[in-house]
C-alpha positions in Angstrom: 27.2 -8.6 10.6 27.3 -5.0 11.9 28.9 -2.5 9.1 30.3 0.9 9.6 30.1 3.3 6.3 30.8 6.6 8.7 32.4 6.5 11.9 29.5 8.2 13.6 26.0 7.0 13.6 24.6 10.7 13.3 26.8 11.4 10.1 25.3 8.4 8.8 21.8 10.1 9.7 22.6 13.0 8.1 23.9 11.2 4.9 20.2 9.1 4.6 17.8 12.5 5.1 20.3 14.5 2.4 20.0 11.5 0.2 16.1 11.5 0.8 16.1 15.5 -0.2 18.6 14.9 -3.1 15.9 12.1 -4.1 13.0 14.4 -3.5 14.2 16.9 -5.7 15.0 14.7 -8.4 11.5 14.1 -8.3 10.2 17.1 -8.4 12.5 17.7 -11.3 11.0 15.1 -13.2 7.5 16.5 -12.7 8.3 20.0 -13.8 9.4 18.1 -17.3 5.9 18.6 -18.0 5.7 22.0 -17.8 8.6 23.0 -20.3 10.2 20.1 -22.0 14.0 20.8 -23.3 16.8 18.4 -24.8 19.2 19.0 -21.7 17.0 19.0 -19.0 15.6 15.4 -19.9 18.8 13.9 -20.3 19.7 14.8 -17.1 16.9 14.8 -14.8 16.3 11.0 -15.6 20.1 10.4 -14.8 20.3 12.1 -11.8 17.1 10.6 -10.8 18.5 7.0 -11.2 21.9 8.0 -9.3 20.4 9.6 -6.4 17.7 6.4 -6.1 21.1 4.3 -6.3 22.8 6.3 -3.8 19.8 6.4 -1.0 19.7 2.5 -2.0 23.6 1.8 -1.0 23.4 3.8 1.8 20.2 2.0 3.1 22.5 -1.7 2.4 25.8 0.1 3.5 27.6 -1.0 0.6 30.7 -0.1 -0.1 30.7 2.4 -3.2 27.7 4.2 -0.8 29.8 7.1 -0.1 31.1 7.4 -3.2 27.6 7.8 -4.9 26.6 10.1 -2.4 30.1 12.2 -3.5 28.7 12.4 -6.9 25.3 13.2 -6.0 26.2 16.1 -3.8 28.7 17.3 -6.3 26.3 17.0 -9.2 23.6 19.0 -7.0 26.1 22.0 -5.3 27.9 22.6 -8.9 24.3 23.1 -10.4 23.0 25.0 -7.3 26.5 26.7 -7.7 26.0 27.8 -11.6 22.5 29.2 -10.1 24.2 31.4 -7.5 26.6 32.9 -10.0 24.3 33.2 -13.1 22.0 35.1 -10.3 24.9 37.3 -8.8 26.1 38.3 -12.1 22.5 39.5 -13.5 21.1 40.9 -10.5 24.2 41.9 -8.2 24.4 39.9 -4.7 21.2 39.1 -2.8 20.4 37.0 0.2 16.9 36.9 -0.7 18.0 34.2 -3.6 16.9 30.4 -2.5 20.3 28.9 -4.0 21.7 29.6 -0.9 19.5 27.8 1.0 20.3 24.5 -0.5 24.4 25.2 -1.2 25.3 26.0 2.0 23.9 23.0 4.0 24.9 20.5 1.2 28.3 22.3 1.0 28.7 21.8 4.8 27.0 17.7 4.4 29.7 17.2 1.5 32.7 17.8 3.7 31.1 16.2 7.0 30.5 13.3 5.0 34.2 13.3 3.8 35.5 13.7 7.3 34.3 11.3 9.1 33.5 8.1 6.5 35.4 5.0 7.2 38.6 4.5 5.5 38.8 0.6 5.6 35.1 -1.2 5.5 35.7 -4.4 6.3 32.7 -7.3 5.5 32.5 -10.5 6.5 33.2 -13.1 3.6 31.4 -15.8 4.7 32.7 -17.7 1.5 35.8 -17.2 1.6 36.2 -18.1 5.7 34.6 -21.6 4.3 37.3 -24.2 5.9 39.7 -21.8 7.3 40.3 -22.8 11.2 39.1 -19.9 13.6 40.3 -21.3 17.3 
């Protein structure tokens, strides 16, 4: 039972280490909860927390809806990173000194390589439902 989720096995890599960050920063979210507690921030840190740990999971069992998760995941992170980069340009004027850029761009770039070159048609074997069928 060999599945394909990406049509290369180094995209697949690269989808499994961003999950792993995306998951490691959720975490670190969590922690700084601690250090200034607001309404918004803990509805969402908990969420994202349980998506990306959902989204490492289904890439680690190559399920189906794996790339999909990991669609919302990077989406969720590059439009927050994104809000970060323009708040900060239009306070303090452009800088490449900023950190957002450090984690848009390369999660920018995953998102589309990710798109590219996922597999269309994932086909599993259905063990169940080849119950009684004849395969000569």
């Amino acid at each position: 039972m060999r599945r394909k989720v990406f049509r290369y096995k180094f995209v697949y890599f690269i989808a499994i280490i961003s999950s792993l960050l995306l998951l490691w920063f959720t975490i670190n979210a969590t922690l700084s909860l601690y250090n200034n507690l607001n309404l918004i921030k803990l509805i969402f840190v908990p969420l994202a927390l349980v998506l990306n740990l959902v989204t490492f999971i289904n890439l680690i069992g190559k399920y189906k809806r794996s790339v999909l998760f990991l669609n919302i995941s990077l989406c969720l992170f590059i439009f927050l990173t994104g809000k970060t980069i323009i708040t900060d340009i239009l306070n303090h004027g452009f800088s490449l000194q900023d950190n957002s850029y450090k984690y848009f761009l390369p999660f920018l770039i995953i998102l589309i390589i990710v798109n590219k070159y996922k597999v269309s048609n994932i086909k599993f074997d259905n063990e169940i439902e080849s119950i009684g069928t004849q395969n000569d």
